[in-house]
N, C-alpha and C positions, 0 to 999 in steps of 0.2 A: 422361434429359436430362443433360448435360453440367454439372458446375458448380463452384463453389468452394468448400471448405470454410472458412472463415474463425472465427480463434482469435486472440488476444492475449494475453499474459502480465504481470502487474506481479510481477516477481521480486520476494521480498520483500530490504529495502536498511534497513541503520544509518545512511546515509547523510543527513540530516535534511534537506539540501538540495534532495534530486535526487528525481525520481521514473522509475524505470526502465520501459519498455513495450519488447518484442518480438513483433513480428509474426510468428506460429508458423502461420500459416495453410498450407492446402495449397490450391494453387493447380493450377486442369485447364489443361492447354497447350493446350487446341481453343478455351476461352474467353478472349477477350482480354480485360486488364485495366484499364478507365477507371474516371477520376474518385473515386481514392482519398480517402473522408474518414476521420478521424479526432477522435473529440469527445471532451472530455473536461472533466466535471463537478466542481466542489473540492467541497467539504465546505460545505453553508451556502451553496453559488451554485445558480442556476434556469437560470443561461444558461451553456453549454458555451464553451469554447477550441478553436475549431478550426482542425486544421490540414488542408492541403488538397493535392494535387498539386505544389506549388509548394515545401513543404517534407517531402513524405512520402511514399514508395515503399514499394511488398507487399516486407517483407521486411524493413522499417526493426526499426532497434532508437535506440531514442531515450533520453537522460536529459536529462528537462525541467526544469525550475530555475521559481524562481517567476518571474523574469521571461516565458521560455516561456509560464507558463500566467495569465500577465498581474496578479498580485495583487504586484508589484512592479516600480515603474517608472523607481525611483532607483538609480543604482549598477551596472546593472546588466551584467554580465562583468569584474568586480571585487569585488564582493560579494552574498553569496547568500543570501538569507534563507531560514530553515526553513519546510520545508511544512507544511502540520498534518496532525496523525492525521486519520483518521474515512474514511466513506467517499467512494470516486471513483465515477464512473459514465462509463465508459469504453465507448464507441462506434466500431465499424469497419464499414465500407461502402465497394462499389466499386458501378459502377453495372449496373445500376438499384438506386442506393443505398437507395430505400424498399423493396425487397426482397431484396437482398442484402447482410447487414448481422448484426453480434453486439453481444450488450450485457451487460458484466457490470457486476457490483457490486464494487468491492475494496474492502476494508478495511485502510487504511493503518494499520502500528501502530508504525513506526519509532519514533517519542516514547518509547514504551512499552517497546519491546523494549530501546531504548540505557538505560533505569533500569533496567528489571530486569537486565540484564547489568553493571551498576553498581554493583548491590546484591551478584550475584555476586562481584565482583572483592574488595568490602568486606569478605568475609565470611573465617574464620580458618579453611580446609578442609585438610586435611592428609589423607595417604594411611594414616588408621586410621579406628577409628569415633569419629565427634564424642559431645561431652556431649551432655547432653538441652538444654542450651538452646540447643546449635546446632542439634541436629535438631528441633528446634520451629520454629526460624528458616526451615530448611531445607523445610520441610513446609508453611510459611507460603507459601514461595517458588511450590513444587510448589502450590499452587493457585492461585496467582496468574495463574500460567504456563497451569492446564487454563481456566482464565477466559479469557484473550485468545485461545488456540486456539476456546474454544468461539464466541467472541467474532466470531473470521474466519469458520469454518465456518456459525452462523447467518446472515454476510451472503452469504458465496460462495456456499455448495449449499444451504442449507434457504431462502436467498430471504426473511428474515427480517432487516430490516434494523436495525426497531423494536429488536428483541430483543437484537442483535447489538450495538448504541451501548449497550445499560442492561450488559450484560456489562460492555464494553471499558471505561465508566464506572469502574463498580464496581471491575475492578483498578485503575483508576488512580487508586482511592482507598485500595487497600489499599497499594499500591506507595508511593502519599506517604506512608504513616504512619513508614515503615522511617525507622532514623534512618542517614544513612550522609553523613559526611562528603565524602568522595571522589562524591558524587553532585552531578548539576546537578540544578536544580529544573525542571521543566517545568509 
């Protein structure tokens, strides 16, 4: 039988605004394409933002803003408030959307990544080999960094979402400790 493959992407973005989605599906030309939905769960919500035919085509590539995804309603195409870490739960369906349809888990770590790459920039690295108490620093870092990788991967492939927030927590406690001037606080 004929049918669609269906896949979405959230690339990952420093962008603290926006949240990126492209629709990577492969779609069969013998099946015609209706009633495109699109859900999409924040972090801390039970009820989805959906978008519908009206604003979403097989093939979209979208950057949502919080307004988009409705947790702001002041301001809004003028100013952008940041989205939060944690996870999305992201839904795609054409119809018969209760059977054809994908659903992942993403793990937003924007927040995360823009401190650690913060902490980066703070740091005195030079093209020889550092002291020891840069490379301590450096080594601090280096786990920091296998923590939110393991972080993404317990929510994306091992389907371990539970597991996945105590990680992503945890750098984000190891990451506050850092003292770095040139860093924002989040």
């Amino acid at each position: 039988m004929a049918k669609h493959v269906l896949s979405i992407e959230a690339p990952e973005t420093l962008n603290l605004c926006q949240l990126r989605l492209v629709d990577t599906s492969v779609y069969n030309s013998d099946v015609q394409i209706q009633c495109p939905i699109l859900e999409v769960t924040l972090p801390g919500f039970n009820s989805p933002v959906q978008f519908s035919e009206d604003t979403i085509a097989p093939g979209f590539i979208l950057n949502l803003t919080a307004c988009d995804l409705e947790v702001q309603t002041d301001n809004c195409g003028t100013n952008f408030n940041n989205l939060p870490d944690g996870i999305y739960i992201l839904r795609w369906s054409v119809s018969p959307n209760d059977q054809v349809y994908v659903e992942y888990n993403h793990l937003r770590r924007s927040k995360a990544l823009t401190l650690w790459n913060e902490i980066l920039c703070s740091l005195d690295l030079g093209a020889c080999e550092p002291d020891a108490k840069l490379i301590a620093t450096r080594d601090r870092l280096t786990t920091i960094k296998l923590y939110l990788d393991a972080a993404k991967a317990q929510v994306e492939v091992c389907h371990n979402p539970r597991k996945g927030m105590e990680l992503y927590k945890y750098a984000m406690k190891l990451l506050r400790k850092f003292d770095c001037n040139s860093c924002q606080k989040f």
